[in-house]
N, C-alpha and C positions, 0 to 999 in steps of 0.2 A: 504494500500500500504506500501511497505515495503521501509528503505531506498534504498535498494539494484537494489530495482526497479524504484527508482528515480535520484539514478545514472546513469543507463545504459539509461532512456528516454532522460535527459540530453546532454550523451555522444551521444546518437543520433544524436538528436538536433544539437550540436555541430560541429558533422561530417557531416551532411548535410548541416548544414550552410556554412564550409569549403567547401566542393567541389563544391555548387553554386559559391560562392564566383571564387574559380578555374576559374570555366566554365566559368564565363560573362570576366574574366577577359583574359582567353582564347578567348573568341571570340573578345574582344576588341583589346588585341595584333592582331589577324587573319586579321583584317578591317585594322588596320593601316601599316601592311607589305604589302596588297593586293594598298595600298594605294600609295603607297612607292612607290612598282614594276610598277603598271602605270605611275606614275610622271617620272619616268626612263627607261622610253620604248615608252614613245607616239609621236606622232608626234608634231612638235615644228614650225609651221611654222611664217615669222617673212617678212616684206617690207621693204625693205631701198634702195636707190640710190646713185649709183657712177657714176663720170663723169671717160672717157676714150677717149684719141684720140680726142675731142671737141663734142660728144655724152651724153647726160644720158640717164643712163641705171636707169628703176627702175625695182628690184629684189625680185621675191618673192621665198624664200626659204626656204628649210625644215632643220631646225638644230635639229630634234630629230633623233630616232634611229629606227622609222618604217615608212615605208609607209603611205600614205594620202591620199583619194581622195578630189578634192576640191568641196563643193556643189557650192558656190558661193564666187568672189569678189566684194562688189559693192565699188563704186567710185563715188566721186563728179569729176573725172577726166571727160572732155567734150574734147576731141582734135579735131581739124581741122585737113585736110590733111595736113599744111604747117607747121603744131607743130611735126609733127610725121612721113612726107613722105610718107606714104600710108593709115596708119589707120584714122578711124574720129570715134568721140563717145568714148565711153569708152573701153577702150580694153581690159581691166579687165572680160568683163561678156563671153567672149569666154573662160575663162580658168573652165567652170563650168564641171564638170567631169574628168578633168584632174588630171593624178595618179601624187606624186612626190614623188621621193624614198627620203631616208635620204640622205643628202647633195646635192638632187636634187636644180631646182631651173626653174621660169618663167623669163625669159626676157624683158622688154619692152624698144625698143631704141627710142629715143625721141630726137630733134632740141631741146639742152636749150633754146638759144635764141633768138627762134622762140613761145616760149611759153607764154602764156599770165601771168601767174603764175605758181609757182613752188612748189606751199604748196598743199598737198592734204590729204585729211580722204577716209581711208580704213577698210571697214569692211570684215574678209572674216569669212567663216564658211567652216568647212573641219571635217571629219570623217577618225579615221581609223575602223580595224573591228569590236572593242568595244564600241568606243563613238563616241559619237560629239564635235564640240570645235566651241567656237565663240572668233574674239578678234579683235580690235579695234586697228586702227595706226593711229598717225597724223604725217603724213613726209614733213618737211620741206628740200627739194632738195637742197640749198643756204647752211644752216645751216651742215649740214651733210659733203657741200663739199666746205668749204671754202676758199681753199688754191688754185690759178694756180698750173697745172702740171708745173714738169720741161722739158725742152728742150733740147737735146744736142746739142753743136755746129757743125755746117753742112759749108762745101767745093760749091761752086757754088751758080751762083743766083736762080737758079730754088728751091732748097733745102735751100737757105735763107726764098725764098720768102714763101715758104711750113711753115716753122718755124716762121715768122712774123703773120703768118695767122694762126696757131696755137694758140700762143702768145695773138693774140686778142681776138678768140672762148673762150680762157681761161679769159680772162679780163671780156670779156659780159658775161660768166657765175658765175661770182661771184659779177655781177653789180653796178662795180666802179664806 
């Protein structure tokens, strides 16, 4: 063998090694953009609760930027009709199939004061057209909403007495 031909097997070698090198290095860039553009396009859904009016609302909502279908909410939530005015059990497991757009959202109105507890664990599972997602909440209802609404001052007794009863719904929900 000549040198001549020990060079050029070499320089082979070399250039082959380079362009694997490329390529894995390529595909590795490839994975973590395709990586990227999911985290930045998926659905984002998220439970939390607000009190309104002398109501909680607990809210299940979508803060990403695609559609969701929900497979499942499950709940240690057990309501009675007198915690929630009409539903009893959990009223989370009716939302299974349900689509939510981006900044969509579930509703649930709830008697704080009528509630036995206000802390709940939420697991939901929701898919858009590429994956699945699982994700876990524990919502303290109390904690989230600490503070009484404000009230404005109101003309008459009927609209006092409307405001005094306000006033209290807000007191027993933050349980002075």
């Amino acid at each position: 063998m000549l040198a001549s031909d020990i060079i050029e097997i070499i320089g082979i070698i070399a250039s082959t090694t380079v362009s694997i090198v490329a390529i894995v290095i390529s595909l590795i860039t490839l994975k973590q953009n395709n990586k990227m553009i999911e985290e930045s396009t998926r659905p984002v859904i998220s439970i939390y609760s607000r009190y309104f009016d002398g109501k909680l609302y607990i809210i299940t909502k979508n803060f990403g930027s695609t559609s969701c279908i929900i497979d499942y909410i499950n709940s240690d939530m057990n309501l009675t009709k007198e915690e929630s005015q009409a539903m009893q059990g959990n009223p989370f497991e009716r939302a299974s199939g349900a689509t939510i757009p981006p900044n969509g959202q579930l509703i649930c109105e709830l008697i704080p004061y009528r509630l036995k507890t206000r802390k709940f664990n939420f697991e939901v599972k929701y898919h858009s057209s590429a994956n699945t997602y699982t994700d876990s909440f524990f919502l303290d209802c109390d904690a989230s909403n600490p503070f009484p609404d404000m009230h404005t001052s109101v003309n008459g007794a009927d609209k006092s007495l409307e405001k005094i009863s306000r006033t209290m719904e807000d007191i027993l929900k933050i349980k002075l």
